[in-house]
C-alpha positions in Angstrom: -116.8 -149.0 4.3 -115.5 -146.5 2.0 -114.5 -142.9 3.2 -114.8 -139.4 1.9 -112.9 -136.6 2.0 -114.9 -133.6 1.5 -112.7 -130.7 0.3 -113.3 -127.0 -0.3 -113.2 -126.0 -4.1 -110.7 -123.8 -4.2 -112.2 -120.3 -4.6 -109.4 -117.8 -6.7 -111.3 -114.5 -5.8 -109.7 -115.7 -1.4 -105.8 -116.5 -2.9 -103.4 -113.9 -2.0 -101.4 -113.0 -5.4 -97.8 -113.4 -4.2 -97.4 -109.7 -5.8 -99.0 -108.7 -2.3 -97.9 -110.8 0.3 -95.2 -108.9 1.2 -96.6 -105.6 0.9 -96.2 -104.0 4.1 -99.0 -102.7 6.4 -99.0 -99.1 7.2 -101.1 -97.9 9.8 -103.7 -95.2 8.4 -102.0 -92.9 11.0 -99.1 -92.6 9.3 -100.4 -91.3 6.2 -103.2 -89.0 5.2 -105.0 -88.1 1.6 -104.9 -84.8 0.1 -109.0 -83.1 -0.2 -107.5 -81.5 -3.4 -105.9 -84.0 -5.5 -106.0 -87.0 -3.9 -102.5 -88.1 -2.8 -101.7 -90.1 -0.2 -98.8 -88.0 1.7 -96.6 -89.4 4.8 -97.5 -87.5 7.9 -94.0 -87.1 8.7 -93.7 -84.9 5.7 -96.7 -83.1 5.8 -95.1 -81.9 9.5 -91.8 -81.1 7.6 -93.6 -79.3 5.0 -95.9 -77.0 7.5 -99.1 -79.2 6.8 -99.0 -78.2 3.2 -99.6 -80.9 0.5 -96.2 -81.5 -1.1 -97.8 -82.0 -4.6 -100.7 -79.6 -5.2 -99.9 -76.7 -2.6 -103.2 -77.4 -0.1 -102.9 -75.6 3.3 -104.8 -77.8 5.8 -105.9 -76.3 8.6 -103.7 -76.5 11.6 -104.1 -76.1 15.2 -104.0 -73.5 17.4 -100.7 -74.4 18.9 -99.4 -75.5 15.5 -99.7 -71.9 14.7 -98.3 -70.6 17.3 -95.3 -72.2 16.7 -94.9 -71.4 12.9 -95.4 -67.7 14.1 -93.9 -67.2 17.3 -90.0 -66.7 18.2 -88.9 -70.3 19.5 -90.1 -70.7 23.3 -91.3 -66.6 23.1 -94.8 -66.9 24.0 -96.7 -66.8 27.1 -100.3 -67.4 27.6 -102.8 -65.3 28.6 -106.3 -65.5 30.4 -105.8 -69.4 30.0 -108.3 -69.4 33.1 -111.4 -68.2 31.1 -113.3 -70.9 30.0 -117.3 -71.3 28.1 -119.9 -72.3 30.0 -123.8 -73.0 29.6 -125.0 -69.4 30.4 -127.9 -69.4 28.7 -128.7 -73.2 30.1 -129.0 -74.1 26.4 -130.1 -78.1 25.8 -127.0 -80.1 24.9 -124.6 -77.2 25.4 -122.5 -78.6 27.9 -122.4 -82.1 26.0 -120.3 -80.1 23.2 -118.8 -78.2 25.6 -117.2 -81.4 27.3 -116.7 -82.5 23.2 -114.9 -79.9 22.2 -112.4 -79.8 25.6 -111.0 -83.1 24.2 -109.4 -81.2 21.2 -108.6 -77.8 23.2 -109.6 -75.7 26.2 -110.9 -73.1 24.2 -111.6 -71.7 20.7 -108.9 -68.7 20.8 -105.3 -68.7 22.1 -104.0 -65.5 23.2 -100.7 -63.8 24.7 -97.4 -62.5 24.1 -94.2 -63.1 22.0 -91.7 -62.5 20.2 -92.3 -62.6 16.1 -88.5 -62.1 14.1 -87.9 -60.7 17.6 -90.3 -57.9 17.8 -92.6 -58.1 21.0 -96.4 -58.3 19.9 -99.3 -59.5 21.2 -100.7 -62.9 19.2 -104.4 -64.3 19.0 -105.0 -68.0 17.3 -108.3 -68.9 16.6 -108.8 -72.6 16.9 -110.7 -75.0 14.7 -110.8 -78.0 17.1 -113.1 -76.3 19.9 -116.5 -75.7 17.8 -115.2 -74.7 14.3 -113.3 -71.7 16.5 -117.1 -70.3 17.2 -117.2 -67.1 18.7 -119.1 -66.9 22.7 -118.3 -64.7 25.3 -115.2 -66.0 26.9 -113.7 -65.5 22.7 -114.7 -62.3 22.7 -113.7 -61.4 25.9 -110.2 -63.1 25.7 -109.9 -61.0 22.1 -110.9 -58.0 23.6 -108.3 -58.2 26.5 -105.7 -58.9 24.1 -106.6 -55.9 22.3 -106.4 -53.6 25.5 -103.4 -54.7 26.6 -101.5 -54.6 23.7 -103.1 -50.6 23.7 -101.7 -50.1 27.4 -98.4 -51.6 26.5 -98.1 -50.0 22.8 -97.7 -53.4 21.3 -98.9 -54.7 17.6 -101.7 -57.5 17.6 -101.1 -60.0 15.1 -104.5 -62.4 15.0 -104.9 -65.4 12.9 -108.6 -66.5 12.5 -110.5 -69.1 11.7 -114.0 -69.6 12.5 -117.7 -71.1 11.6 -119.4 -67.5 13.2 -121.1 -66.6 16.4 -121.9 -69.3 18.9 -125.8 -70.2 18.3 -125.6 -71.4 22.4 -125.2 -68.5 23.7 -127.4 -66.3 21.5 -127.6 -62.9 21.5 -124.5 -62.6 24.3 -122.7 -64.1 21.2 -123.3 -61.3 19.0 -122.5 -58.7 20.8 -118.8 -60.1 20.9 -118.9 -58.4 17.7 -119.3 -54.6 18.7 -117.8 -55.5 21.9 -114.1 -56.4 19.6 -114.7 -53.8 17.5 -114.4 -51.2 20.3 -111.1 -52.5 21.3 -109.7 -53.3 17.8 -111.0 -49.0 17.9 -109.1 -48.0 20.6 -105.9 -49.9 19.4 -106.1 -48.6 16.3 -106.6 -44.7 17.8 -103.8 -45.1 19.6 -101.1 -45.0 16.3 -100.7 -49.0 16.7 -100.8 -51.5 14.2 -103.4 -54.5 13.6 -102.1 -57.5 11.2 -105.0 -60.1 10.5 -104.2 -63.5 9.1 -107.3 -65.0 7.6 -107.6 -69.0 7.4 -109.6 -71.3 6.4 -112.4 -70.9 7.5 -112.9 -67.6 8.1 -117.0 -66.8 8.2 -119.7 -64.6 10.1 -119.2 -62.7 12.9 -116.1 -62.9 13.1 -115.6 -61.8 9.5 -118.2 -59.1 10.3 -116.0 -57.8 13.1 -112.2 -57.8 14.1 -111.2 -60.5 11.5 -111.6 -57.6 8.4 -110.3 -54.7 10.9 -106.6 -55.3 10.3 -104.5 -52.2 9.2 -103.3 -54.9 6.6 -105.4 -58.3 6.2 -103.6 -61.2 4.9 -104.9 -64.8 3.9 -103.8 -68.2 3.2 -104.1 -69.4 -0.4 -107.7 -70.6 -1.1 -109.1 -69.3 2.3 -112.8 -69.5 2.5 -114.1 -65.5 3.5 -117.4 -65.1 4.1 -120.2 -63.7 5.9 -122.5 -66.2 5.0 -121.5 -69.0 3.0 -122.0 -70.2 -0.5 -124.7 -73.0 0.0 -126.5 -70.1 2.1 -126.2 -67.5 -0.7 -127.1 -70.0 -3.4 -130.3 -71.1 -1.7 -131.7 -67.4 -0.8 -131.0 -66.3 -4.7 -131.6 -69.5 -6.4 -128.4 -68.9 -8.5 -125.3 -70.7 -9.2 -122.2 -69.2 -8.1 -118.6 -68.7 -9.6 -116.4 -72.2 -8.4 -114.2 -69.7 -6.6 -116.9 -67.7 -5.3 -115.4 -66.2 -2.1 -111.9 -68.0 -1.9 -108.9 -65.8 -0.3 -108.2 -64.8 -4.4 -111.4 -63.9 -5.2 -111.4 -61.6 -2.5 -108.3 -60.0 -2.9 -109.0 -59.4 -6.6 -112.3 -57.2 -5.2 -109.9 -55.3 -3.0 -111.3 -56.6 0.4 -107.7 -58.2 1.7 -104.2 -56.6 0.7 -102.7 -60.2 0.1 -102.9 -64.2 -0.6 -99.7 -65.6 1.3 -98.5 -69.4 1.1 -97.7 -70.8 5.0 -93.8 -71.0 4.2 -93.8 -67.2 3.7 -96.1 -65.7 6.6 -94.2 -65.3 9.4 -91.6 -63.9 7.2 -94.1 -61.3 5.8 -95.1 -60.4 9.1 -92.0 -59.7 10.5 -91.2 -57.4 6.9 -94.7 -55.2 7.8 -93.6 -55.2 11.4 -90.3 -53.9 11.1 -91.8 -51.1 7.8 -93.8 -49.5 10.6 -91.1 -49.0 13.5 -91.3 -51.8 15.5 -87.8 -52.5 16.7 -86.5 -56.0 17.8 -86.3 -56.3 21.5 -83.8 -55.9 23.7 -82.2 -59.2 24.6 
């Protein structure tokens, strides 16, 4: 009795061209792709390079503690109010789901305290993007507003970096008044002969650029910062108009006079220590 072998065609479209079997395999964290212009860049050299695409110049947004680093004196800054934390006032459905969400990216969405900056003492607020788009509720208000006073009682600058989707729909109306609630203590600050630097990031939007975020004595932005009150897609569907493709970008604002300047991340901290040191503020004493 005669046997058969029955063999697979052979199918070209599952052979491996020897041009990539030895490609090696690079895990995806190791790299990341550029929104702007589509390069794939090393994550060890976006690090090196301040998280700024080395080909087309895009800032990406960075964490809270990232920025505290690129602005603060090397181990100068200490924390405070870590203790104050959000929580479900309003008993609003789903709340504390996100809530528990957003902890696993940071404790909260602003950082404030104390450092040194070129070795000038100020007081430094970051927003951060990783706890709900750097929303602002209560406890972001609050911590801002302490900030504020503090740096009054102890004749201090406030530098404060923001970024931010707006008030915190959660906690409703309590959200809003964060706004007037700043404001006052941005006020006082400001009364009292001291100076306010803002640094606006992407995004900057809302409330927060309806209160302390435009108060600065001299605003500042990253290129290609979104600033808005409401955002494009909002504007665009209450007038039924197309809007300019740089419609409220960091330049476009600066060009109608509402920030005094578009700075690239490798130069901030360096501009912040030259307006610093024009209005009096003295390095510390070691």
């Amino acid at each position: 009795m005669d046997f058969f072998a029955f063999v697979k065609p052979k199918n070209e479209l599952e052979t491996v061209p020897d041009s990539q079997q030895n490609v090696p395999f690079v895990p995806e964290e190791m790299w990341m792709k550029c929104p702007k212009c589509n390069t794939l860049l090393l994550t060890t050299d976006m690090e090196e390079n301040l998280n700024v695409c080395t080909k087309c110049g895009h800032h990406f947004r960075m964490s809270a503690k990232q920025r505290i680093h690129l602005m603060a004196d090397c181990d100068s800054f200490a924390e405070h109010d870590s203790e104050l934390r959000s929580s479900n006032i309003l008993d609003f459905p789903g709340y504390d789901k996100k809530l528990e969400k957003a902890r696993q990216k940071a404790n909260e969405s602003v950082i404030c305290g104390e450092c040194l900056i070129g070795g000038v003492k100020a007081v430094l607020c970051v927003m951060e993007a990783g706890f709900m788009m750097g929303s602002m509720g209560t406890v972001t208000g609050e911590k801002i507003t302490r900030a504020f006073e503090y740096a009054t009682e102890n004749r201090l600058p406030v530098v404060v970096c923001t970024v931010s989707g707006g008030a915190r729909m959660q906690e409703g109306i309590l959200s809003l008044m964060q706004m007037a609630k700043t404001s006052g203590a941005v006020k006082r600050h400001s009364d009292a002969g001291l100076l306010y630097i803002t640094v606006l990031t992407d995004p900057t939007t809302g409330g927060v650029t309806a209160s302390f975020a435009m108060e600065g004595d001299i605003i500042l932005a990253e290129p290609n910062t979104l600033v808005a009150f409401a955002g494009p897609r909002v504007i665009e569907q209450t007038m039924r108009q197309k809007l300019p493709k740089d419609f409220q970008t960091s330049e476009f604002v600066l060009q109608k006079g509402f920030i005094d300047a578009v700075v690239s991340r490798d130069k901030l901290k360096a501009t912040v220590i030259k307006l610093l040191k024009m209005h009096g503020y003295k390095e510390a004493a070691q």
